[in-house]
C-alpha positions as CSV (number, residue, x, y, z in Angstrom):
1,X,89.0,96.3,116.7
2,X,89.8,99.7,118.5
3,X,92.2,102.4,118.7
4,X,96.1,101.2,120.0
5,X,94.9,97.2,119.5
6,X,98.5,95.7,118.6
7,X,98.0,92.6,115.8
8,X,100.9,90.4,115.1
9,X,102.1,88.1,111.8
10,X,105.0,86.2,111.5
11,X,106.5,85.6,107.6
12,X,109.4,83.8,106.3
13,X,110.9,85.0,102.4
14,X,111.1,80.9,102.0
15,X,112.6,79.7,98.5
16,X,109.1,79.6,97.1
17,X,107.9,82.6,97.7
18,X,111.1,84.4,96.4
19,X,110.9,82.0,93.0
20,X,107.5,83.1,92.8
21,X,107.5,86.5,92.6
22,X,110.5,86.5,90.1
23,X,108.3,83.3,88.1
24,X,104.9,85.8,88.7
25,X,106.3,89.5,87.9
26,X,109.6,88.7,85.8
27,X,112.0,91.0,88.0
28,X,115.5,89.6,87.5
29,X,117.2,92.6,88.2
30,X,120.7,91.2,88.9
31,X,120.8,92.8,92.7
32,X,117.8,90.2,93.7
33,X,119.0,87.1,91.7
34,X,123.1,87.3,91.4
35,X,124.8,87.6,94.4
36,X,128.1,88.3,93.0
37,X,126.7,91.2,91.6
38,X,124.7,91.9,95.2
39,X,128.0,91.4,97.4
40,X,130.3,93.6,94.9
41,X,127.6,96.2,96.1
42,X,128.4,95.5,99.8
43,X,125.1,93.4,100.6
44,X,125.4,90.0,102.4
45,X,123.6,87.8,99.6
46,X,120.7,88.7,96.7
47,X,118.6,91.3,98.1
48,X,114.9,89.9,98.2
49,X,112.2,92.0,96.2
50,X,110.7,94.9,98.6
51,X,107.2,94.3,97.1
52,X,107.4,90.9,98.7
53,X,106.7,92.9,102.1
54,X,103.7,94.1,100.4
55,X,103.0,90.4,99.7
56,X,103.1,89.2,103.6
57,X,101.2,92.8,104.2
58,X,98.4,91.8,102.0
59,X,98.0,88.4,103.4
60,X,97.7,90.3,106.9
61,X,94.7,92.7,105.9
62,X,92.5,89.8,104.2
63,X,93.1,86.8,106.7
64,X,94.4,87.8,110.0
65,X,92.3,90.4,110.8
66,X,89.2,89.5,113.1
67,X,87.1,91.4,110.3
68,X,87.2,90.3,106.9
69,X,84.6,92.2,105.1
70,X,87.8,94.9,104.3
71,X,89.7,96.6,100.9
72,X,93.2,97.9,101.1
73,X,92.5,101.9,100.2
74,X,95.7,103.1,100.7
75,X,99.4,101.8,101.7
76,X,103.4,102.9,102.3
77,X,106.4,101.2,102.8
78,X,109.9,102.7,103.6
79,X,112.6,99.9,103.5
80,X,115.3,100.7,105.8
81,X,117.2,97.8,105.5
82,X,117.7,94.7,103.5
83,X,115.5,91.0,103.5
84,X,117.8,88.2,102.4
85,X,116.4,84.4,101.6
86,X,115.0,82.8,104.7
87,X,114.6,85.4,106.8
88,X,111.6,85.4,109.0
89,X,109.9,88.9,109.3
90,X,107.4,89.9,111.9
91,X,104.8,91.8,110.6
92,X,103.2,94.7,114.2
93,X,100.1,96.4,113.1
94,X,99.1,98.9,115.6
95,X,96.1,100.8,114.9
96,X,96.0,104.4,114.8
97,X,93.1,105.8,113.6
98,X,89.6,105.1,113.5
99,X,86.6,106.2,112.1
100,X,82.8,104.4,112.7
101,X,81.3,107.3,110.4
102,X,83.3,106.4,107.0
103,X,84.5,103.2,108.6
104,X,87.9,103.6,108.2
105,X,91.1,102.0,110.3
106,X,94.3,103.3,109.7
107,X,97.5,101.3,111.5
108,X,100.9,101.8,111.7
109,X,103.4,99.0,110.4
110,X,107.0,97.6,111.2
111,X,108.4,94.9,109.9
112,X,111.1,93.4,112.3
113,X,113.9,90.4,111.2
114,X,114.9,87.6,113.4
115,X,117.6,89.6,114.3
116,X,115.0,92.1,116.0
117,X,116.1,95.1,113.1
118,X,113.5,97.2,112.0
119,X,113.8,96.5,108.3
120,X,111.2,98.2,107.3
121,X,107.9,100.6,108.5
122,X,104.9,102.2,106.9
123,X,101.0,102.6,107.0
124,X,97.8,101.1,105.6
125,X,94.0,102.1,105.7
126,X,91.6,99.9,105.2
127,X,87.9,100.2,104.4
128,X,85.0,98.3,105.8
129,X,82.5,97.3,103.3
């Protein structure tokens, strides 16, 4: 892996995994689960949980990454616009920084919709062990 290297994960929030993280961390805050209550607030449906993104983003650092001998040290999201059920999200990694001293990679996120919006960016470093 080197400097500008562009990696690439396609995720969809399917049914399961949007039950699941409301069966796993109990959030039933009524703008992800009612969509009455989602629509009054001008949304198109239930609003899927952010952290999901940090789901798909987790599953892209331990298993599609040529390396895996790698911990998450640090991460950001900013959400810039909603995920609704079934959408399928492209996850670009671009790497931005590395070091071979402390063997640290640092890379630049988006998250794109099927739609090709930007609903969300951010940044991760990881560690090599």
């Amino acid at each position: 892996m080197q400097l500008n290297d562009l990696f690439t994960s396609s995720y969809t929030v399917s049914d399961k995994v949007y039950k699941g993280f409301i069966e796993v961390f109990n959030d039933n805050n009524p703008l992800h689960t009612d969509a009455g209550f989602a629509k009054n607030l001008g949304f198109e449906a239930e609003v899927m949980h952010g952290n999901i993104l940090n789901g798909f983003l987790s599953h892209f650092i331990g298993e599609c990454l040529p390396i895996k001998n790698v911990i998450i040290q640090s991460q950001q999201i900013k959400f810039l616009h909603p995920v609704y059920l079934g959408n399928t999200i492209e996850l670009q990694a671009v790497i931005d920084y590395y070091s071979e001293a402390v063997g640290v990679y640092s890379f630049n996120l988006k998250f794109i919709n099927q739609a090709n919006l930007k609903v969300a960016t951010g940044k991760i470093q990881i560690g090599v062990l």
